[in-house]
C-alpha positions as CSV (number, residue, x, y, z in Angstrom):
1,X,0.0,0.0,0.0
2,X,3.2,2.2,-0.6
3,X,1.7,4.0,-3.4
4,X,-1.4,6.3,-3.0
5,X,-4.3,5.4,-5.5
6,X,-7.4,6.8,-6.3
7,X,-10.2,8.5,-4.1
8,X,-12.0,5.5,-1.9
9,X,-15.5,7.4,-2.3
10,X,-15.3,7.1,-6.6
11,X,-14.5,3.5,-6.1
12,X,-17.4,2.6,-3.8
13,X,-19.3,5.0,-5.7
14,X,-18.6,2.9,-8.8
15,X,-19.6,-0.4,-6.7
16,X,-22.7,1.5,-6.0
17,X,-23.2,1.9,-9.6
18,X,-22.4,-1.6,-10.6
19,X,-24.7,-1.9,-13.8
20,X,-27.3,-5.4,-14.0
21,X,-25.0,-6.7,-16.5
22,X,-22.2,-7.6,-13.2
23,X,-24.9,-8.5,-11.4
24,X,-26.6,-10.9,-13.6
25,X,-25.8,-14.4,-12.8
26,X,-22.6,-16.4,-13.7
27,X,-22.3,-19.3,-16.1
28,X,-21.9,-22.9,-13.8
29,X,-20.5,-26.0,-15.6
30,X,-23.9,-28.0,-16.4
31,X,-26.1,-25.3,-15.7
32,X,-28.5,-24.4,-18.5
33,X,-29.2,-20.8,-19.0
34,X,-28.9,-18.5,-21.5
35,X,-28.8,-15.4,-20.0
36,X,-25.8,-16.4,-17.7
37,X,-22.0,-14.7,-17.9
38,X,-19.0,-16.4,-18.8
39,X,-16.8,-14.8,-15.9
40,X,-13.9,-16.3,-17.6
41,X,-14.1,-14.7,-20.6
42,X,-15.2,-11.4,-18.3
43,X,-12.0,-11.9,-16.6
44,X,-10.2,-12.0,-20.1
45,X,-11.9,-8.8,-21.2
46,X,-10.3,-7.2,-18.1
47,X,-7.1,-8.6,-18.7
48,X,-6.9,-7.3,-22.0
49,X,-7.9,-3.7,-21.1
50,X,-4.7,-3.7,-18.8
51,X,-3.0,-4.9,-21.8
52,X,-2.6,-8.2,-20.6
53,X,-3.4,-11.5,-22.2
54,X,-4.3,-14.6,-20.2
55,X,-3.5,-18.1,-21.2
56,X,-6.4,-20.3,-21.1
57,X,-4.4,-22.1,-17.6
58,X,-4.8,-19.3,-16.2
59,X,-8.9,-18.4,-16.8
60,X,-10.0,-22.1,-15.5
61,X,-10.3,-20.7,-12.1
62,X,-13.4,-18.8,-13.5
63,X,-15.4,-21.3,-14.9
64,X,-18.0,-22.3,-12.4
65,X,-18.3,-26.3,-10.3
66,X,-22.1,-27.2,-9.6
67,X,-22.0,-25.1,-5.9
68,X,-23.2,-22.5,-4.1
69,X,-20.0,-21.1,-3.0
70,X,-18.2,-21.4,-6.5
71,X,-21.3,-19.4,-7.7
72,X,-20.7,-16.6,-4.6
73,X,-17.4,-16.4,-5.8
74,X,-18.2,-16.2,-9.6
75,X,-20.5,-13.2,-8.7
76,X,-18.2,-11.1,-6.4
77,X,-15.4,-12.1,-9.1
78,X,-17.6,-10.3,-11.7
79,X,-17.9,-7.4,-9.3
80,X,-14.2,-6.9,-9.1
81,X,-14.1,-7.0,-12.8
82,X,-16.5,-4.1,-13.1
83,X,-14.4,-2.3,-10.4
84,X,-11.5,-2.9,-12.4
85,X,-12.5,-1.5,-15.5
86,X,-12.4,1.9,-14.0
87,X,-10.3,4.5,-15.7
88,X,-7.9,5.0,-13.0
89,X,-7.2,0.6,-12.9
90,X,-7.3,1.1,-16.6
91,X,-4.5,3.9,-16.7
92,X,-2.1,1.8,-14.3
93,X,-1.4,-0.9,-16.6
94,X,-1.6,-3.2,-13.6
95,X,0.6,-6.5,-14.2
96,X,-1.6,-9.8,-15.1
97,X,-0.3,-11.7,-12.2
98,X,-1.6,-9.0,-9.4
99,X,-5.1,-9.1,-11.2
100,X,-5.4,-12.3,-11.5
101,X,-4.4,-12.9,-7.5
102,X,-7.0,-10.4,-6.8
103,X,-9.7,-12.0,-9.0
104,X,-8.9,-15.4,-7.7
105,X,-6.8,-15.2,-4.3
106,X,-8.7,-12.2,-3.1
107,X,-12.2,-13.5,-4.1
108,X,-12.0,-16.1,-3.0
109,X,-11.5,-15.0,0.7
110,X,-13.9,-12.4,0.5
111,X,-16.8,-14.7,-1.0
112,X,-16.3,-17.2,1.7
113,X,-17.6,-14.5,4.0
114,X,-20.4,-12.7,2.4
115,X,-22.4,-12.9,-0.2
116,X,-21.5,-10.9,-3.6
117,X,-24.2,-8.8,-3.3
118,X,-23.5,-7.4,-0.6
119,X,-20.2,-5.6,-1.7
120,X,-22.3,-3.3,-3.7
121,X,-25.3,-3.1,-1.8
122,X,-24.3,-2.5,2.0
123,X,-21.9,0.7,2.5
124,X,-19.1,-0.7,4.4
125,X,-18.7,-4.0,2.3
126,X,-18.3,-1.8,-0.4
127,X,-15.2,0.1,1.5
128,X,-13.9,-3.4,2.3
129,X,-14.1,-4.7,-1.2
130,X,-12.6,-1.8,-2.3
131,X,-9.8,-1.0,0.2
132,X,-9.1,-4.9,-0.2
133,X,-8.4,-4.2,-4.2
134,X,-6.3,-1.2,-3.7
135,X,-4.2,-2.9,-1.0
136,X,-3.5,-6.0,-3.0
137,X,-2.6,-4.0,-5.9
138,X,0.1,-2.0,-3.9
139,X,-2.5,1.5,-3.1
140,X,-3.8,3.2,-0.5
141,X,-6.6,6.0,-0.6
142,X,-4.8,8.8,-2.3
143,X,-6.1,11.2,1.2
144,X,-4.7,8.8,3.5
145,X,-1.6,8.0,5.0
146,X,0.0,4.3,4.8
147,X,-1.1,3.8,8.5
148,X,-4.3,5.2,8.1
149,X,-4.9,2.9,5.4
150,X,-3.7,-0.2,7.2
151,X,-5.4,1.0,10.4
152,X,-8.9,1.5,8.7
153,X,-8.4,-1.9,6.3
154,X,-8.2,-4.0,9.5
155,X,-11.3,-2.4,11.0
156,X,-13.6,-3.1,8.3
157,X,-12.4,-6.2,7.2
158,X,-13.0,-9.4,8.9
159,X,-10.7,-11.6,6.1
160,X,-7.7,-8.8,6.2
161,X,-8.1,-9.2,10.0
162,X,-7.8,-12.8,9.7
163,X,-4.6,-12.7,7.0
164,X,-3.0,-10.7,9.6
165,X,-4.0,-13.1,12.6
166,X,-2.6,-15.6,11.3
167,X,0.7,-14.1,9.5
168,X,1.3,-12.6,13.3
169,X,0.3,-16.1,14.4
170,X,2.9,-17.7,11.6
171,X,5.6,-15.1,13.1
172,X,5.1,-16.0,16.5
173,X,5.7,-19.9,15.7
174,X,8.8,-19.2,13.3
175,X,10.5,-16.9,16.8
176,X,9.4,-19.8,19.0
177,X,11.3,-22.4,16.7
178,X,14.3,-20.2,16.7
179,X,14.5,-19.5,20.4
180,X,14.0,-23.7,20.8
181,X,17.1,-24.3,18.3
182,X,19.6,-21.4,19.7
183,X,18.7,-23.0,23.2
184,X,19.2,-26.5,21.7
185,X,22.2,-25.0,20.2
186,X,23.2,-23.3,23.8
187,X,22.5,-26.5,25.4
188,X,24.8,-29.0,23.2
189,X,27.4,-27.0,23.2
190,X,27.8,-26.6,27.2
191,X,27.4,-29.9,27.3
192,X,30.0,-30.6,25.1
193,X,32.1,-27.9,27.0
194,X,31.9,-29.7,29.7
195,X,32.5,-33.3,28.5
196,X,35.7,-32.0,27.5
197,X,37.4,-30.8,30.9
């Protein structure tokens, strides 16, 4: 989040504004309906407007399995997408591997705890979904410093609260593994000390 982005009220203005078209529902492997959206080729389209291309590998992720939760994630990933294509994203020339993290790695975590909908309906889903994108992509709120950003990103999100739960948590175990070896260390090498007066 080194690098200051856009406004956060045009981007949750902009998820207020997502049209039907993202909202409509997404295309699941052995589902028949013709009104449905191919989120992978969605994805694609976005790709492309960064000036990106996607192997085919890498769009599998977005084609929908028969259940409810790959559908959740479908949805909010078709949200994103439409979030995306704004003209600030558009004018960074973001890298294909940081959108497609978000689309997938982000998405992911996010539809596991709410329902799609809700990132454009309810206002401070849509400042979670939206600080969420900006800090995965390397921004911040352009009126806010890096610790503001940080401080308000862990308030209102529940899965960026959790990531850093358990990276602290991951930290903690990593120190406690080092203090066991250096007293291991501390330990064998007294004793040999010892053995040899």
């Amino acid at each position: 989040m080194q690098n200051p982005g856009p406004l956060l009220e045009i981007l949750t203005h902009r998820l207020a504004d997502t049209p039907v078209e993202f909202l409509a529902e997404p295309r699941i492997a052995g589902v028949v309906n013709a009104q449905a959206v191919s989120v992978a080729a969605l994805v694609n389209d976005i790709l492309l407007l960064h000036g990106a291309r996607a192997p085919a590998a890498s769009l599998q992720g977005f084609v929908g399995a028969q259940v409810k939760a790959d559908r959740n994630r479908l949805a909010l990933a078709m949200i994103v997408c439409w979030l995306l294509a704004d003209d600030w994203f558009v004018t960074q020339q973001l890298e294909q591997p940081a959108l497609l993290q978000v689309l997938g790695e982000a998405v992911r975590e996010l539809a596991a705890a709410t329902p799609a909908h809700q990132y454009t309906q309810d206002p401070e889903r849509r400042e979670e979904l939206a600080r969420i994108v900006l800090a995965r992509l390397g921004f911040r709120p352009r009126d806010e410093s890096l610790a503001q950003a940080t401080d308000r990103l862990s308030a209102i999100s529940g899965s960026e609260r959790r990531r850093l739960l358990e990276a602290s948590r991951l930290a903690e175990q990593r120190a406690r593994e080092i203090r066991e070896a250096l007293a291991k260390k501390a330990a064998e090498e007294s004793a040999d000390k010892w053995s040899r007066e």
